[in-house]
C-alpha positions in Angstrom: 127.9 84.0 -31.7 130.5 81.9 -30.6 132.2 84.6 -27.6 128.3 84.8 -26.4 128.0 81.0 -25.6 131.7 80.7 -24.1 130.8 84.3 -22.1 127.6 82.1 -20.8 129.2 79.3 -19.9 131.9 81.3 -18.0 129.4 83.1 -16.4 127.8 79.9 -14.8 131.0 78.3 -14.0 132.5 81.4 -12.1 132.0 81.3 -8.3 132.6 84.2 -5.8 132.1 82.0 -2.7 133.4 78.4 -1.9 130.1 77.4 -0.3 129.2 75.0 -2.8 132.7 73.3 -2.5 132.4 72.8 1.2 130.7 70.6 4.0 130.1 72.0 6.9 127.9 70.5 10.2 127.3 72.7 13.1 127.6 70.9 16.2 125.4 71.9 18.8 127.5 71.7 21.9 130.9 72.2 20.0 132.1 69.1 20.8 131.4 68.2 24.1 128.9 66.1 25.2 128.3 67.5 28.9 124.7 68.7 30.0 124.4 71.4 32.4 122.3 71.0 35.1 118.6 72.6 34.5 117.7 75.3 37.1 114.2 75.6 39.0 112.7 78.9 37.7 112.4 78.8 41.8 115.8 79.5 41.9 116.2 81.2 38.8 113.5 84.0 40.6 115.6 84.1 44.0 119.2 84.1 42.1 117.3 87.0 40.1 116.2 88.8 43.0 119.5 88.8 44.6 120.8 90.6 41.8 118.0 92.9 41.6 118.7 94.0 44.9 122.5 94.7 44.7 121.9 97.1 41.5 119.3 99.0 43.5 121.9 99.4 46.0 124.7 100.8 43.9 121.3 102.6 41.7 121.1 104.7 45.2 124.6 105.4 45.9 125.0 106.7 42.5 122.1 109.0 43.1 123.1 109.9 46.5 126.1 110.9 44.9 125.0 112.8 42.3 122.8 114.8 44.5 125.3 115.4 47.1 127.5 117.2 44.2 125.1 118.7 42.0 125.9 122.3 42.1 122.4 123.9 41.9 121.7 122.0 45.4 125.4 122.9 46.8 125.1 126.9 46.4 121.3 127.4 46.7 121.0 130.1 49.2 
């Protein structure tokens, strides 16, 4: 009777993690205190767009590529 209480009381006492035994606070900005500036969604749209436009450009080089070297097209008689 005696090994089950001690067994119990082990069993509640045992930790696996040291959660309980430390204090942690998560600091938003991780330490400093500067604010960026917000962004329009105005210029958030045209800084978009910009980008947009320079992927379509490598999009059709990458395609223009691929088409000039795709075999099927290269020996078709």
């Amino acid at each position: 009777m005696r090994n089950d209480n001690i067994n119990s009381r082990m069993r509640r006492s045992l930790r696996t993690s040291a959660i309980d035994l430390t204090f942690w606070e998560k600091d938003r900005k991780g330490g400093y205190n500067q604010e960026k500036p917000k962004i329009s969604r105005k210029q958030l749209i045209q800084i978009g767009l910009k980008e947009l436009k320079q992927e379509i450009k490598l999009w059709k080089d990458e395609v223009t590529e691929k088409l000039i070297s795709d075999p099927i097209l290269v020996y078709r008689p």
